[in-house]
C-alpha positions in Angstrom: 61.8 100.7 178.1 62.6 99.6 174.5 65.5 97.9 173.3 66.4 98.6 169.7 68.0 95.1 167.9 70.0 96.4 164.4 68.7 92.9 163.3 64.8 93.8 163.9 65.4 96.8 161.6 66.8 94.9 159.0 64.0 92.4 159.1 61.1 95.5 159.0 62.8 96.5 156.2 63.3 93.3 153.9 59.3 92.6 154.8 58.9 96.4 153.2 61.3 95.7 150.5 59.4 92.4 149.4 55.8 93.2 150.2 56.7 96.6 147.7 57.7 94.1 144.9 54.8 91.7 146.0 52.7 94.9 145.4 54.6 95.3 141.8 54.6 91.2 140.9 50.5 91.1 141.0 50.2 94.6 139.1 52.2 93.4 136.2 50.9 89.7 136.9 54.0 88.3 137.9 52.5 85.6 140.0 52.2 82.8 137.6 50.1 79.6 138.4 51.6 75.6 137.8 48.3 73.0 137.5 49.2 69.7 139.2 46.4 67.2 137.6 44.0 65.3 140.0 43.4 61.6 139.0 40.5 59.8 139.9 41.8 56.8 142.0 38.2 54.9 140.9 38.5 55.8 136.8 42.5 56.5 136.4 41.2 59.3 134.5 42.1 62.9 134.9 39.5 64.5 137.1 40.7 68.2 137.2 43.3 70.7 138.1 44.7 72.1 141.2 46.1 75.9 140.8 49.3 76.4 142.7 50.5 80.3 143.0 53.9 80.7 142.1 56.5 83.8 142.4 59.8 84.1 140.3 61.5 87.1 142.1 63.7 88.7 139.5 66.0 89.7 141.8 65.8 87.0 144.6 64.2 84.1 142.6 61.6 81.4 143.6 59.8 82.4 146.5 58.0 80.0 148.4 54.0 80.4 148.9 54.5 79.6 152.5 56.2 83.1 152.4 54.6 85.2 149.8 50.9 84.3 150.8 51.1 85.1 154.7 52.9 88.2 153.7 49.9 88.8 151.5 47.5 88.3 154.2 49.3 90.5 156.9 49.6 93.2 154.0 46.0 93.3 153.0 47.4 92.3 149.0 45.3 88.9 149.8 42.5 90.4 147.6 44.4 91.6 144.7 46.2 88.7 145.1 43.2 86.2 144.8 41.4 88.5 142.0 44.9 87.2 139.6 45.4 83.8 140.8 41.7 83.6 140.5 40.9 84.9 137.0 44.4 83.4 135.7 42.7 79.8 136.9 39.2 80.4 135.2 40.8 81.7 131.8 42.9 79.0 131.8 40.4 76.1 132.5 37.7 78.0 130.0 40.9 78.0 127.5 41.2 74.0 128.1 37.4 73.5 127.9 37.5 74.8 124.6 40.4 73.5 123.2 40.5 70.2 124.6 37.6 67.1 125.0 37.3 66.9 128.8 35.0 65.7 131.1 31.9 67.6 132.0 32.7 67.1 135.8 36.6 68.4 134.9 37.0 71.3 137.5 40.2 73.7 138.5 40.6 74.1 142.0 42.1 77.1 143.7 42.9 78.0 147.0 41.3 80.5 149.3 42.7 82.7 152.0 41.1 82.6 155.5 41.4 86.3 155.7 39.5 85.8 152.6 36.9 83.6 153.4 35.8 85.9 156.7 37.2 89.2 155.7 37.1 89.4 152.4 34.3 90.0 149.3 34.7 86.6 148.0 31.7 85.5 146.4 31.6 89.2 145.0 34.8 88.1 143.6 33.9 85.0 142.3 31.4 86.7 141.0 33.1 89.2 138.3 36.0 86.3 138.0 33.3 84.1 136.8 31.3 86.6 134.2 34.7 88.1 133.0 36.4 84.5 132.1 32.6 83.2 131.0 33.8 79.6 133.1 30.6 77.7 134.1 30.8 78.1 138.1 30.4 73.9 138.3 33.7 74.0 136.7 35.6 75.4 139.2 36.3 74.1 143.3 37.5 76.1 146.0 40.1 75.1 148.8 39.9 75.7 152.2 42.1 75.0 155.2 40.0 73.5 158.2 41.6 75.7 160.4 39.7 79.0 158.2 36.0 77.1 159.2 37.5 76.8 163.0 38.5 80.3 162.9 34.5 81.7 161.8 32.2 78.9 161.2 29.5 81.2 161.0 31.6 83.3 157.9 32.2 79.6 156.8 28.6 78.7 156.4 27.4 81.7 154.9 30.2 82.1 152.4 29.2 77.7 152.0 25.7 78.5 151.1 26.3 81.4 149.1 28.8 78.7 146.7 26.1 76.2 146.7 23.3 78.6 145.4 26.3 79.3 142.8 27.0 75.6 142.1 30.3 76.2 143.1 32.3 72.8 145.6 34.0 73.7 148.9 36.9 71.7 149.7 38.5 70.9 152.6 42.3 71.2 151.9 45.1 69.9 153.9 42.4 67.7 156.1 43.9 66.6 159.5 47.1 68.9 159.6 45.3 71.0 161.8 42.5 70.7 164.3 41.5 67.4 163.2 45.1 66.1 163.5 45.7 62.8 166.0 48.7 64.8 166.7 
C-alpha cells in the first residue's frame, strides 16, 4: 500500500520549482562567488583566497549552500555548477595577479563536490577552466571533504595524482567534522 501525504507533494514540487531556477541561476551566471582571505598565521600576510558559492534568489532571496549544493548534486547540475564557480574563481585570481603585486605562492581555493571527485570529469574540467582563464595551475587549491576520500579512496588517489602531475594542491576541508571527528 501507499499513503499519499498533501505535504510530500508540496515538497516534490518546491525541490522542482528551485532546482528549475537553480538550472536558470548557473545559465545566466547567477551564482556569484564572496573570497574570504586566508592569512598566514607564521607571516601575518595574506596567503590566498577561499571561493565561497553564493545564490541571491530573486524571488526567495539568499539561499544557503548547504541547500543549493546537495540539491546540485542529487540533480546532476554539480558539473555545470563547478564549470562557473570554477572559471568565475580562476578569472578572478588571474584578474588580481595582474592587477595587483601578490605573492608568487598566492592561490584561490575552491571547493569540490564528492560526486565530483568520483563521478565527475574533474581534471578534464580543470583542464579547459585552466586554458580558458590562462591561471598558472600552482595558483589555484582544491577543497575536499574527508568524507569524499572515505567514500572512494581509490577515485581519491587517482584524481590526487592526476593534480600533482598538474601542480595543482588538494586540501582537506572541514578536517575532523567527519570520520576523523573524536565525536
Amino acid at each position: 500500500y501507499q499513503i499519499f501525504d498533501a505535504r510530500m507533494h508540496a515538497r516534490a514540487l518546491e525541490r522542482m520549482k528551485l532546482e528549475i531556477d537553480m538550472r536558470r541561476a548557473i545559465e545566466h551566471k547567477q551564482i556569484h562567488l564572496h573570497y574570504q582571505p586566508i592569512v598566514s598565521l607564521e607571516t601575518g600576510k595574506l596567503a590566498g583566497f577561499e571561493a565561497l558559492a553564493r545564490w541571491q534568489h530573486n524571488g526567495r532571496g539568499a539561499i544557503s549552500p548547504a541547500k543549493f549544493v546537495p540539491l546540485a548534486e542529487e540533480s546532476g547540475l554539480v558539473g555545470r555548477l563547478s564549470r562557473s564557480v570554477f572559471h568565475q574563481a580562476c578569472s578572478q585570481m588571474r584578474q588580481w595577479r595582474e592587477s595587483h603585486e601578490l605573492g608568487n605562492d598566492c592561490f584561490i581555493s575552491v571547493n569540490v563536490s564528492s560526486k565530483l571527485l568520483t563521478h565527475g570529469n574533474l581534471i578534464e574540467e580543470i583542464d579547459d577552466v585552466l586554458k580558458d582563464t590562462g591561471l598558472n595551475p600552482r595558483h589555484l587549491r582544491l577543497e575536499i571533504t574527508e568524507s569524499a576520500i572515505a567514500e572512494n579512496a581509490r577515485a581519491a588517489a587517482h584524481t590526487h595524482a592526476q593534480l600533482q602531475k598538474r601542480n595543482i594542491k588538494l586540501c582537506l576541508d572541514d578536517f575532523g567534522k567527519g570520520f576523523s571527528s573524536l565525536n
